[in-house]
Every structure is written in structure tokens, then in C-alpha cells.
C-alpha positions as CSV (number, residue, x, y, z in Angstrom):
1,X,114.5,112.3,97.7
2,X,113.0,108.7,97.8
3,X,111.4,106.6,95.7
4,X,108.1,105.3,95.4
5,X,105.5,102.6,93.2
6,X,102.0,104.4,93.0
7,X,99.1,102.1,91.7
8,X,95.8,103.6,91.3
9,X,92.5,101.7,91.0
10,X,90.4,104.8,89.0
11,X,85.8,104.4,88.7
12,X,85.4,102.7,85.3
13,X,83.2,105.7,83.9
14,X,86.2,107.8,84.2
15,X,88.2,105.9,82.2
16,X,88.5,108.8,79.4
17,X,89.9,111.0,81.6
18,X,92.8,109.3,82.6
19,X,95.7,110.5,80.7
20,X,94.3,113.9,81.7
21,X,94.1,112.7,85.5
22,X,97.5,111.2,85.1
23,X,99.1,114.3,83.4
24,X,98.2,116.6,86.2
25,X,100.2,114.1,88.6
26,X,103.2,114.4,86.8
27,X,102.9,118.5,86.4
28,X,102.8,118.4,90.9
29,X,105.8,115.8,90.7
30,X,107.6,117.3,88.2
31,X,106.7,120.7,89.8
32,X,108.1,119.5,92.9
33,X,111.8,118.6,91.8
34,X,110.6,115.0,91.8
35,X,111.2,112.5,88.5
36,X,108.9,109.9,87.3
37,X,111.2,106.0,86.0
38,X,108.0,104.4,84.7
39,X,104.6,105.3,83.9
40,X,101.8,102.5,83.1
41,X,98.1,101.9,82.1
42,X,97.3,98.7,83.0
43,X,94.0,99.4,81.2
44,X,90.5,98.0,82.8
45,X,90.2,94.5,85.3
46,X,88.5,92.8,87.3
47,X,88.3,93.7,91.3
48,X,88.8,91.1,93.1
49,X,85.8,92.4,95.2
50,X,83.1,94.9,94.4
51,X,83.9,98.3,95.8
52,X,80.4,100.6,95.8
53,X,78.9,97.6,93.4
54,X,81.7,98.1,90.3
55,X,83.3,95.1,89.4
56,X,85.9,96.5,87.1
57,X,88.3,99.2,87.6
58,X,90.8,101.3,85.4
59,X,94.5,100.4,86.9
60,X,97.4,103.2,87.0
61,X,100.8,102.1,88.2
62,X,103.7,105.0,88.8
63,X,107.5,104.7,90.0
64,X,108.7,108.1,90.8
65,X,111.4,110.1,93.0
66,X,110.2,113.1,94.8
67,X,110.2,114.4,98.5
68,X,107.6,114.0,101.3
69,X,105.7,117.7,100.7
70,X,104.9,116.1,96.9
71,X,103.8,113.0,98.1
72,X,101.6,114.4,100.3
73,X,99.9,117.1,97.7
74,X,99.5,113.8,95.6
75,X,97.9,111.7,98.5
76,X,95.8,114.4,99.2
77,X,94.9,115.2,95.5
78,X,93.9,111.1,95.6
79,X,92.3,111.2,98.8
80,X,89.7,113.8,97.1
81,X,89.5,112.7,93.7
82,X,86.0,111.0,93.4
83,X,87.1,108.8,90.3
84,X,90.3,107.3,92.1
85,X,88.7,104.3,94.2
86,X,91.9,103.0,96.0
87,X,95.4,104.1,95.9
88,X,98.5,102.4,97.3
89,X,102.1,103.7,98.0
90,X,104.7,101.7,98.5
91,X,108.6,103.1,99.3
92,X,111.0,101.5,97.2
93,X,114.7,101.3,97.7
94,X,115.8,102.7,94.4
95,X,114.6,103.5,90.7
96,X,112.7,101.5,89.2
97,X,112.5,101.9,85.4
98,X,112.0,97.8,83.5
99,X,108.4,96.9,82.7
100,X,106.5,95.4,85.2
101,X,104.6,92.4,85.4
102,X,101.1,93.2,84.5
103,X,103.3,95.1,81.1
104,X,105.6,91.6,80.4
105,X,102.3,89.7,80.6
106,X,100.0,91.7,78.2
107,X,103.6,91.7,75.6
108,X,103.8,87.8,76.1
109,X,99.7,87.3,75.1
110,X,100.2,88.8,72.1
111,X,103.2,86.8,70.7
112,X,102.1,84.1,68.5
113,X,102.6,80.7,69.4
114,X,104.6,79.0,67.3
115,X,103.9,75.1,66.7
């Protein structure tokens, strides 16, 4: 099996259904002997262009393990979700499991600043 970052750029309005959207991608990995490392909500941003006039988006992003028929029933299953604007897979060369950037950054604007 290899391994693979998922992001997700999902229609603003759907924003309440994610963890719903996201729990039926882990039921076909998970049904498909594959194993998800790290699992984050980056919450809403910007676009850095409009797609169909929106200007913000909901942002998923996904490191997982699985073989090629379960990445295809998930590209497919994004390919015809209306709510998921733009998806990106990218093969990695192993696990990948510490918090990523977009996580380390939100941590680091919270901590007060000391003077």
C-alpha cells in the first residue's frame, strides 16, 4: 500500500456537514484495508481566487495508506460530491503523522506573547 496527503477545498454552505462528509471517507479507507496518520480541519479561508463567485472555502487535509482501488472509489466519490470544490492528491514517500503547518500556525496564534 502507499501513502498519500488528501486536501479538500469543500462549498462554504456545506460547512456543517463535514465531519459527516469526512466520516464516510474514512468508513471506504478503512473498508478498504487502508489506515488514515493524520486527519485535519483547517476550518474556513480565503481562496486565493473565486471559484463559481465564493471567496472562502472549508479546508480538509488527510494523510492515509491504502491501495489504488480505494483511492479511486474516493477520487470518484470527490469527483461527484457537489460540495467538494477542488481536491488534490499527492503520493508521499512514507507516513506522515506530526501536525502540519496550517495546525503549528493556528497553535502558535493563540500563545500569548510574553513581554
Amino acid at each position: 500500500m502507499r501513502h498519500y496527503e488528501i486536501t479538500l477545498i469543500v462549498h462554504p454552505d456545506q460547512s456543517a456537514q463535514v465531519s459527516t462528509m469526512m466520516d464516510n471517507y474514512k468508513e471506504i479507507i478503512t473498508t478498504g484495508g487502508g489506515q488514515i496518520h493524520r486527519e485535519e480541519d483547517w476550518g474556513r479561508k480565503h481562496l486565493a481566487y473565486p471559484i463559481d463567485k465564493i471567496y472562502k472555502a472549508h479546508y480538509l487535509s488527510m494523510n492515509i495508506e491504502c491501495d489504488q482501488d480505494t483511492l479511486d472509489k474516493l477520487n470518484y466519490n470527490f469527483r461527484f460530491n457537489d460540495a467538494v470544490l477542488r481536491n488534490l492528491i499527492i503520493s508521499e514517500n512514507g507516513a506522515i503523522t506530526e501536525p502540519s503547518i496550517m495546525m503549528t500556525a493556528k497553535d502558535e496564534d493563540k500563545k500569548p506573547v510574553r513581554r
